[in-house]
N, C-alpha and C positions, 0 to 999 in steps of 0.2 A: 287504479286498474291497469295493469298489464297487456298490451295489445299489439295485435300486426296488422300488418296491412298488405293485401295480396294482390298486384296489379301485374299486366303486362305491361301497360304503359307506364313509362317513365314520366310524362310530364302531368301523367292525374297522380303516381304516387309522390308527385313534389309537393303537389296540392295538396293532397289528405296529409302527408306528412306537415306540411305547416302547421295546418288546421289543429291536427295532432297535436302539436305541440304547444299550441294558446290556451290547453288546457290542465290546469295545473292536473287534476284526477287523474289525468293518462299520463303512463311512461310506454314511452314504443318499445317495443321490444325487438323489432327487426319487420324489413320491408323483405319483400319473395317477388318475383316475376314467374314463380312454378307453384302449381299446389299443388304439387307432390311435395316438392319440399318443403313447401309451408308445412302440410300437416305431417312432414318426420318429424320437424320442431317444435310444434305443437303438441305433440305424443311424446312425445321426448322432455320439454319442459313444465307440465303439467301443469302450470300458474297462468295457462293466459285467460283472464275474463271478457277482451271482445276482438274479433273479427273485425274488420274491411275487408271486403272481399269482393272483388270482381266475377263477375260471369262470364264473361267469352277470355279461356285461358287456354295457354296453347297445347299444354299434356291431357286435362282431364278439364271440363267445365267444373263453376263454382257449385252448380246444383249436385254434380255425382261427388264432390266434394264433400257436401254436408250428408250426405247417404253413407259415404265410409266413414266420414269423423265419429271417433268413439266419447272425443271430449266435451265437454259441456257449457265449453264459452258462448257466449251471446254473440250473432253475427248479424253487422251490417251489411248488404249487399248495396251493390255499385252495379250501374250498368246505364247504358246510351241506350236501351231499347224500353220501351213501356212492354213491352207486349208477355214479359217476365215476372209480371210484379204479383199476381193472382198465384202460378203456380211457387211462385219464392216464399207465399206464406204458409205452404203446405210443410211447413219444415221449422218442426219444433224451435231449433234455437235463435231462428229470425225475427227479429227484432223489429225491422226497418230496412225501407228500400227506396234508397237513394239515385236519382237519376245525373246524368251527368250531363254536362258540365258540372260537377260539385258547386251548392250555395253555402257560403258559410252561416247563414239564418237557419240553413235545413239542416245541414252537418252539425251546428249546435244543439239541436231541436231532440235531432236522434242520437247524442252523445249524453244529453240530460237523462234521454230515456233511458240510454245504458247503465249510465251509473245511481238510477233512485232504483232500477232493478236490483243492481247490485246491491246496493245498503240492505234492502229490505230482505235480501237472501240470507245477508250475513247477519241477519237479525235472527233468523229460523234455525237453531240447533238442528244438525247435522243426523241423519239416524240411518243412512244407506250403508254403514257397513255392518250394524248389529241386527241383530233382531226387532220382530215386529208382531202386532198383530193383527188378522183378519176375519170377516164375520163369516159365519156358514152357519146356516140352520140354528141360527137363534143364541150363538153362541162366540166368542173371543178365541180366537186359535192362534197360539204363540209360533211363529214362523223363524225357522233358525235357515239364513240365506244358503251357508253351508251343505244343507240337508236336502236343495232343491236339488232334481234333476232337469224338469226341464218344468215349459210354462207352457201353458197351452189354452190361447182364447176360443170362447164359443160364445157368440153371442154378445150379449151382454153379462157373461161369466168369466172366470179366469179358472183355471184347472190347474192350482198349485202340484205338480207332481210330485213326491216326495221318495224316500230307498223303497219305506213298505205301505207309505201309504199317499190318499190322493184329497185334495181340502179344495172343492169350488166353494168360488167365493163371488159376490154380485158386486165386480167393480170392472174396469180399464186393462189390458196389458200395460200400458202407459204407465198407472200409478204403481204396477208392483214392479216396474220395472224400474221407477226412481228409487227405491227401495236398497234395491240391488248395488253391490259392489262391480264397478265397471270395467275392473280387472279379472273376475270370473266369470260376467255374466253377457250376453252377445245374442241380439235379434238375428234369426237366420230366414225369416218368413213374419208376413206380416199377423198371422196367428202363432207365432213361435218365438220362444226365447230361452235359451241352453244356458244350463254350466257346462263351461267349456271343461270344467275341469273331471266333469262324468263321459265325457265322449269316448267311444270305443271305438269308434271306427270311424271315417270321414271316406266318402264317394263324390263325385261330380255334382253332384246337385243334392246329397242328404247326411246326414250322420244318425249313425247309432249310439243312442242311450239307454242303457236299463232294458234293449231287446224292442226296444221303442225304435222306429226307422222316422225322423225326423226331417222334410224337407227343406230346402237350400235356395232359396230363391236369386234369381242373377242381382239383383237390388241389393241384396245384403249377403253375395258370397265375400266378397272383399271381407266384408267386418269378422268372417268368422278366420280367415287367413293369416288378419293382422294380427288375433289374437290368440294364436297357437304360436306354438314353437316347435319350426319343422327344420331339421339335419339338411 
């Protein structure tokens, strides 16, 4: 497993870097004292399967962090403060949260748990960039990712939008949005998820789809910024 490790401090990333290294399964891939920069090279090299990650970092904290990351690595958080640990699990790709001074009984503990996650992922065929299917009204509906405009939750529904037509379906934003190709597709609100590649127009806080005016929430305008390409 391919991995970073994101500290300000120099002498806890000596530590996790040890640690790091006692394990044959991990290869580091580069230490950051910035995450911004961490996540250029993270976006950039598209192989890393886990995080270290500190919380109190000097450009953006670790949590606004994991709110812009588009990627899907497994992160461990770090931090000297307890008082983190409740809201660090509101966030899908955490793992574990480790307090510091770093133990290496507990840094082993949460590095087993990374890598039997990983195995059993790499065990699961792959199906987010083709097609799929969803239930609605008693019936299997083949879902070409392509063909979405946008997504839109109510409830306990999801409201696949399509060019000419619309498929609720009784599941999660969550689960169609693993579905989803993560190079077209981008949460802009926590009942919202766009292809980025039908937008028509983008404003301060919304974008237009299909005549559709979609709003922008400040949480996830970053994600939708990263994923454009703007002159």
């Amino acid at each position: 497993m391919r991995c970073v490790i994101v500290d300000d401090e120099e002498s806890q990333v000596l530590i996790c870097k040890m640690l790091v290294l006692e394990h044959k399964e991990l290869q580091l891939a580069g230490t950051f004292n910035s995450a911004l920069t961490a996540l250029k090279f993270i976006n950039e090299a598209k192989n890393i399967d886990l995080i270290f990650l500190d919380i109190m970092l000097p450009d953006i904290d670790g949590f606004e962090l994991l709110s812009i990351m588009q990627h899907s690595s497994q992160v461990i958080l770090m931090s000297s403060a307890k008082e983190f640990a409740i809201k660090a699990f509101e966030f899908d790709p955490v793992l574990d949260y480790l307090l510091k001074p770093i133990e290496r009984e507990r840094f082993n503990k949460a590095v087993q748990k990374a890598i039997g996650k990983n195995r059993t992922a790499s065990k699961v065929p792959s199906n987010s960039k083709g097609s799929f299917y969803v239930q609605s009204e008693k019936r299997l509906i083949k879902v070409v990712p392509s063909e979405i405009t946008f997504l839109e939750a109510n409830g306990n529904y999801v409201c696949i939008h399509l060019e000419k037509q619309k498929i609720l379906t009784y599941t999660s934003l969550k689960k169609v949005f693993e579905k989803l190709p993560s190079e077209n597709f981008v949460q802009t609100h926590r009942s919202f998820i766009i292809n980025s590649d039908k937008i028509e127009d983008i404003a301060d806080n919304s974008v237009l789809i299909n005549k559709k005016i979609i709003p922008i929430s400040r949480r996830f305008r970053k994600n939708v910024l990263n994923l454009i390409d703007v002159l």
